[in-house]
N, C-alpha and C positions, 0 to 999 in steps of 0.2 A: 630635733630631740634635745631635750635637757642634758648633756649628757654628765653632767656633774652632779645630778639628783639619781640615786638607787634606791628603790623604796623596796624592800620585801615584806611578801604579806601572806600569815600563816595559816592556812585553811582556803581551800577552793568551793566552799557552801556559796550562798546567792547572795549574800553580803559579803565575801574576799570580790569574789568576779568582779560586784557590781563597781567595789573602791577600784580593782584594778584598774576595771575598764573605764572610770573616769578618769582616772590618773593617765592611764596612755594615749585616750584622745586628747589631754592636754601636755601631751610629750614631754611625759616621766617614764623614765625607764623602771620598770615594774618583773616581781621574779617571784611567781605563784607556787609555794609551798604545799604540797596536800601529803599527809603521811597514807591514805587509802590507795587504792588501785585507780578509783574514778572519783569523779568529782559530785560538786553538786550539794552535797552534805547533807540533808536529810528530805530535797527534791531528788526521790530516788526509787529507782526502780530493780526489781529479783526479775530475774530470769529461769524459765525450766525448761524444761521438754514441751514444746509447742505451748509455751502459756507463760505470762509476764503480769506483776504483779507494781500496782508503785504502792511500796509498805511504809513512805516517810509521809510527807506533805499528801494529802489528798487532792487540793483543789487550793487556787489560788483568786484573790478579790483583787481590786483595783479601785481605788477611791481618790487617792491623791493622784493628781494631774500629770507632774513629772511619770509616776509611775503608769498610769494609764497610758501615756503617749511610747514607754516602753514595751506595755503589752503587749500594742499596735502593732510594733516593731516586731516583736515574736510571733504573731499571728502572719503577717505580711511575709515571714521568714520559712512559715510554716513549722513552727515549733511549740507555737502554740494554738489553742480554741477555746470556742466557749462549750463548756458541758453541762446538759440541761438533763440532770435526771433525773426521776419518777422519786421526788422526797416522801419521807414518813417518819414522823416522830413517835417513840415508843418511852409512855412512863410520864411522871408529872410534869408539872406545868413551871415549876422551879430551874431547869436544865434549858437545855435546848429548845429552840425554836425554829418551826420552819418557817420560810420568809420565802414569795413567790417572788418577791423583786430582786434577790440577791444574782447578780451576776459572778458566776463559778466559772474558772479556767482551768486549764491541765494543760501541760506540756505532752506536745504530740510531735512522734508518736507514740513516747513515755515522758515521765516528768523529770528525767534528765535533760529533756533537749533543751529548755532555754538557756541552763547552764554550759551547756556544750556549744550552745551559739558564742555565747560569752567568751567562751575561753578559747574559741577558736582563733583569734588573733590577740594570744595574751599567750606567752613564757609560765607554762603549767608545770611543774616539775613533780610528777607520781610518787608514790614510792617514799617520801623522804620528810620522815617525820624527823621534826626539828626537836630537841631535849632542853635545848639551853638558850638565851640569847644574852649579847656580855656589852656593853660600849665602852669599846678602847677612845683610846687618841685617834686611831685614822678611820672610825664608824664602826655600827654595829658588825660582832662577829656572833654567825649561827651553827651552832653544833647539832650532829645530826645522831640518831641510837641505831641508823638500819642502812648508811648509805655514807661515801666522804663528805664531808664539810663543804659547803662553798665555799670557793676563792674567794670570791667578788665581797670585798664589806660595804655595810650597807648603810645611808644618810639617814633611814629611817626605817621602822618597821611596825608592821600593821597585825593586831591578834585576830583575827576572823575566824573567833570562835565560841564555843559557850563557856559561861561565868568560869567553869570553876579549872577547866582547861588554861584558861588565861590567867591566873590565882596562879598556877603550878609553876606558868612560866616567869610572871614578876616578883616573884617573892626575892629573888637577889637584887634585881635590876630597879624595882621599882617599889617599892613595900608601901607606897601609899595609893597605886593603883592596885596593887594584888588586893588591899583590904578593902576597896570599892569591888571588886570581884566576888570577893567571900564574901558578900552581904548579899548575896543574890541568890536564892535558893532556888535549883533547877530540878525538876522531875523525870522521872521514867515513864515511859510507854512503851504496854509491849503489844507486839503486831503480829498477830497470827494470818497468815497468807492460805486461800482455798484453792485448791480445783479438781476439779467437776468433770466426769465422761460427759454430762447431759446439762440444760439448762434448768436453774432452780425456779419453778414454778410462783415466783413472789412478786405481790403487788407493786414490788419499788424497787429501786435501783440502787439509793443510798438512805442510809434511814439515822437519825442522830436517837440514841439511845439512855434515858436520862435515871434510870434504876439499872440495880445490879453491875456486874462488873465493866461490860461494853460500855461505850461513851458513840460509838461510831462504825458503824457498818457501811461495806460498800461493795455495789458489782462492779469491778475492773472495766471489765473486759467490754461494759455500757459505753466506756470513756470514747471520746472521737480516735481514731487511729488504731483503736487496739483489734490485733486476731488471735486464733489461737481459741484454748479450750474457756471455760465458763471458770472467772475467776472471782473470786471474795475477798475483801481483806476486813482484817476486825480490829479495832481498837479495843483498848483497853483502856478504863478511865485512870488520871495521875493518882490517884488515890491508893486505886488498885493495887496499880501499878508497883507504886512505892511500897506496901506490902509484901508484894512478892517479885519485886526485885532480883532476889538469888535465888528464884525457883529455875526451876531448869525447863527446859523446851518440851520435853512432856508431860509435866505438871501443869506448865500454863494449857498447853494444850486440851488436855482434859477436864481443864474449869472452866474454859471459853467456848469448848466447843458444844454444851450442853445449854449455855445462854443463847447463841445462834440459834440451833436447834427450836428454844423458848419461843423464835421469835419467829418460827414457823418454816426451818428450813432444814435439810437434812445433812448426816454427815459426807464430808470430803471423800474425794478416792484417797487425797493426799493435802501434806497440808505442808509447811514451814515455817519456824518462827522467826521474831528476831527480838534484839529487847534494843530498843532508843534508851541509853543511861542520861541521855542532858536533850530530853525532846523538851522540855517547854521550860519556862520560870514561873514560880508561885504568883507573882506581882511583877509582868512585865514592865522594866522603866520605859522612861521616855525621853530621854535626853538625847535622845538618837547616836551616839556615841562619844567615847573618852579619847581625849586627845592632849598628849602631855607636849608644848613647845618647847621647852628648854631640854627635854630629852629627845626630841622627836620619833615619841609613841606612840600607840595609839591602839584603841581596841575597837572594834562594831561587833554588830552580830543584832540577830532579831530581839533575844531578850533588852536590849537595848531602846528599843524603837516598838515596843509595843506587840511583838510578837507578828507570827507569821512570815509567810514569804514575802510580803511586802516591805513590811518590817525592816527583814534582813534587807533587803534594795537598799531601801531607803536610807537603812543605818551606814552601811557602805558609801552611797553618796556623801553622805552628810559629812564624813571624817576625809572623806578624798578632799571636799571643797575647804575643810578647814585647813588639812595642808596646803592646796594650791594658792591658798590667801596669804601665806609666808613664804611661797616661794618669787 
């Protein structure tokens, strides 16, 4: 081990994991920040009463090679598979497309597990949302709003999170990366989660939705690994979304559940929301990640890299290997 490199890095989504986990196979010592309960960051999964929902990422693609050969790894791990279900596209021809060749994965047997493979041998620390980050003379020091401060200061640290989270946190420390941050306009998505005494009688399993509020429907419970009661999850388009942002979980409710309904399906026994305040970026970059030498900082995350789960990997890798090049 390095043991004169500390790198801490704030957010455990699939782009922190992915920098950790590069960083510790090349023995850096590495100290995984997440202010939630679990990880994973928006590869995630609701739980209920016999029935589970993943209301973040849907499904995951593979096209770059590095990323592909990780899949692998997931699948061989059994945390992940491939999910092949009954498409259907509803609405014009401007949106959404179904494509028979696209290869779709899920983390099994929820879309936390590949995250949870990850972080299985990586320094996760729950609970402990960081407020501040400052660089003294002897390395970074991080203040915490819900938990004590680290001892440990740290050679470098990593934002692994979205634009405008990362903005909040450089504005002292770094005010020419916070304002590459605040140029990044991120969107809401809210997700209304189903379920069902019975199976819903519908020609398809997930259907991309390109009029009206939805953007994306989906049956759960289709996905490889899932048991439990008959479950839905529904998007809502960023548009939408951004509109009614501060409506409340029975409002959304009651204007999504009548577009489902549209598209030939009946109501819930039960339902839950949730609202994603930073699920995607207007104009994904592509630089795959920021990385400041002379202060050793650095930000990833998917809006970075083009969006998605892969994205995020890949944004993650890309900022590990610019550090390992300096050390």
């Amino acid at each position: 081990m390095q043991q004169d490199i500390n790198v801490a890095i704030i957010g455990a989504g699939i782009s922190g994991l992915s920098c950790a986990t590069t960083l510790r196979n090349s023995g850096i010592n590495v100290t995984v920040f997440e202010k939630g309960r679990g990880i994973s960051g928006r590869m995630s999964t609701r739980r209920g009463a016999n029935w589970q929902c993943d209301h973040g990422a849907q499904y995951f693609t593979a096209s770059d090679a590095g990323f592909r050969a990780e899949v692998q790894r997931w699948q061989q791990a059994g945390a992940a598979c491939l999910w092949q279900p009954r498409m259907h596209v509803f609405g014009g021809s401007s949106g959404h497309r179904s494509d028979a060749s696209v290869e779709r994965y899920v983390g099994t047997p929820a879309m936390t597990s590949p995250g949870h493979l990850l972080a299985a041998s990586l320094d996760v620390q729950k609970g402990r949302q960081i407020s501040s980050i400052e660089q003294k003379a002897d390395g970074w020091h991080l203040a915490t709003l819900n938990a004590s401060a680290p001892e440990r200061k740290f050679t470098a640290v990593i934002l692994a999170m979205p634009a405008p989270q990362a903005a909040a946190l450089l504005n002292e420390p770094a005010l020419e990366m916070a304002e590459q941050a605040k140029s990044v306009t991120m969107r809401a998505c809210h997700a209304l989660m189903l379920a069902y005494d019975s199976p819903l009688e519908l020609p398809f399993d997930a259907a991309f939705v390109n009029d009206g509020p939805l953007r994306w429907v989906a049956r759960d419970n289709s996905k490889p690994g899932r048991n439990g009661r008959e479950t839905w999850l529904l998007h809502a388009s960023a548009e939408w979304s951004e509109q009614h942002v501060e409506h409340s979980a029975k409002e959304i409710a009651a204007l999504l559940l009548p577009a489902f309904c549209a598209l030939g399906a009946s109501l819930p026994q039960s339902w839950t929301a949730h609202r994603w305040r930073y699920a995607d970026s207007e104009a994904a970059q592509t630089i795959g990640s920021i990385w400041n030498a002379e202060q050793r900082l650095g930000i990833c995350g998917d809006w970075l890299h083009g969006g998605k789960v892969e994205g995020a990997w890949l944004s993650g890798r890309h900022l590990a290997m610019q550090l390992l090049a300096e050390t």
